[in-house]
C-alpha positions in Angstrom: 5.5 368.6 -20.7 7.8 371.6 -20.3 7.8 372.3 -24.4 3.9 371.7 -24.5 2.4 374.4 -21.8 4.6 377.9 -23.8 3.2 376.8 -27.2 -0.1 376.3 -25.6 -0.2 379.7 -24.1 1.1 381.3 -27.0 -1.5 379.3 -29.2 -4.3 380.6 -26.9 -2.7 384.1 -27.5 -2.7 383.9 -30.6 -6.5 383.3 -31.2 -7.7 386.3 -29.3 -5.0 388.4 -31.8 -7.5 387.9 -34.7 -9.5 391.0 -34.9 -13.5 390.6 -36.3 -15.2 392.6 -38.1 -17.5 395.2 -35.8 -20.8 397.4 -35.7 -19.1 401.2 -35.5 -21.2 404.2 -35.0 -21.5 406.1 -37.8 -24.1 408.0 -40.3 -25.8 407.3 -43.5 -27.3 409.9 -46.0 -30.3 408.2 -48.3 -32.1 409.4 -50.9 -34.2 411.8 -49.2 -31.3 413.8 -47.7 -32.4 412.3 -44.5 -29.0 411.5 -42.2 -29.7 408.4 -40.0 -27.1 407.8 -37.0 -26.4 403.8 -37.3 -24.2 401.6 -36.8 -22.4 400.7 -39.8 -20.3 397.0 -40.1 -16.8 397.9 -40.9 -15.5 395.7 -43.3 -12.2 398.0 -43.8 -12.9 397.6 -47.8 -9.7 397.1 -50.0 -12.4 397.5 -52.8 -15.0 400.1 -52.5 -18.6 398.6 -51.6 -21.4 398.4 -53.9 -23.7 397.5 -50.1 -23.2 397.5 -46.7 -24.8 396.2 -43.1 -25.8 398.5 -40.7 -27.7 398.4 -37.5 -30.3 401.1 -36.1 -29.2 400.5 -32.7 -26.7 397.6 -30.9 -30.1 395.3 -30.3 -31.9 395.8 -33.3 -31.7 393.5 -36.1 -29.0 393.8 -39.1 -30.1 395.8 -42.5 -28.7 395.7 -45.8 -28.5 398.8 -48.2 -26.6 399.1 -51.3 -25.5 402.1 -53.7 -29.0 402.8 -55.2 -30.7 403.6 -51.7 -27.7 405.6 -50.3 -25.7 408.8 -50.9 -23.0 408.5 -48.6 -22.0 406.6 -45.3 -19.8 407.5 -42.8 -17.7 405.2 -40.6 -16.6 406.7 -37.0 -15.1 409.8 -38.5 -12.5 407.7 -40.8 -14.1 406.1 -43.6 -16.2 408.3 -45.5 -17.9 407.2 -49.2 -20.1 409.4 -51.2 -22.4 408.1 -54.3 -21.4 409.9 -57.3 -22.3 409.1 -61.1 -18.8 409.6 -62.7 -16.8 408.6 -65.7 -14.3 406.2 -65.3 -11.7 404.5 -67.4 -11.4 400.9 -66.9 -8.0 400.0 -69.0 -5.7 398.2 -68.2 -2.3 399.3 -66.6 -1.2 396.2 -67.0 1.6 395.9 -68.9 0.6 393.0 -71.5 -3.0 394.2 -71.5 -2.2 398.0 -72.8 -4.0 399.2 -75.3 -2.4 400.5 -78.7 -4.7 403.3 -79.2 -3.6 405.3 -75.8 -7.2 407.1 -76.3 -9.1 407.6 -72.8 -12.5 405.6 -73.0 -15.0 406.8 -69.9 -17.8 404.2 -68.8 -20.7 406.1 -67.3 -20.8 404.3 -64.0 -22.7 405.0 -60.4 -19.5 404.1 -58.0 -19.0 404.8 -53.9 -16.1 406.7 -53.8 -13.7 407.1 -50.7 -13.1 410.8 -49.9 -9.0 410.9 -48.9 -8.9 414.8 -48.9 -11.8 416.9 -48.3 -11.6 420.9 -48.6 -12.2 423.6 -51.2 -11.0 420.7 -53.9 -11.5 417.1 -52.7 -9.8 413.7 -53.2 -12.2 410.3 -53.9 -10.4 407.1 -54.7 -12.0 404.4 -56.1 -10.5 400.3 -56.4 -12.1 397.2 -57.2 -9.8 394.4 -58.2 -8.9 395.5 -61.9 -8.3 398.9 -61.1 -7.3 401.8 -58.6 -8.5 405.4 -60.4 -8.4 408.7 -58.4 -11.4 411.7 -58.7 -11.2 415.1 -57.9 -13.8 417.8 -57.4 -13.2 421.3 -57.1 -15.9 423.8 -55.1 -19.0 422.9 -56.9 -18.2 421.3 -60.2 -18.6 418.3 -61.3 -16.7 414.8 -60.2 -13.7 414.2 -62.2 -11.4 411.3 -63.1 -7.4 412.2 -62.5 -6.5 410.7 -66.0 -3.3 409.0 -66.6 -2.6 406.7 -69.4 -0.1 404.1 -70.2 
């Protein structure tokens, strides 16, 4: 009886240690340039989103939007993703899967990316579960793929 009550407190510890996903306050930008304060579920995306939930206020009902009906979303100040139709390389850095050519091939694709650095030239990452590519746009030019090749 002794052995059983610490492992069933620290059992009953342990299940309140698992964090759940959450409703954060937050902004979104749609095609109309019209920013709507919302609360956005944060998923904490390893892979960029192509859609997201978000919530009008803590009692109304959950929405969906994805990447056609939205600019850019904006997570409590931290997570920040902005629409942009950009040219990305999807080859391999995978050592067996290389390509013999070593010529850069850009897909035309429209992708969220997540801004890391955000000034006078800013930082966008973008990572799905093939690849990891970085972007960079300076003042007002276009979006542009950091290209390295293998």
């Amino acid at each position: 009886m002794k052995k059983l009550l610490p492992f069933a407190l620290l059992f009953s510890l342990t299940i309140n240690c698992f964090s759940q996903t959450k409703f954060e306050p937050g902004y979104l930008i749609n095609n109309e340039n019209e920013k709507i304060e919302c609360l956005i579920k944060n998923l904490d995306w390893k892979n960029n989103p192509k859609k997201f939930e978000y919530k009008l206020s803590d009692t109304s009902e959950t929405l969906t939007t994805n990447i056609e009906e939205v600019k850019e979303f904006c997570i409590s100040n931290s997570q920040k993703y902005v629409r942009f139709t950009v040219g990305i390389d999807r080859s391999s850095n995978n050592i067996d899967h290389l390509d013999i050519t070593g010529k850069v091939t850009l897909n035309e694709e429209q992708l969220f990316l997540k801004a890391l650095l955000e000034g006078k030239a800013t930082l966008y990452a973008y990572e799905d579960e093939y690849v990891k590519r970085f972007f960079y746009k300076v003042d007002s030019s276009k979006v542009a793929q950091l290209i390295f090749k293998r």
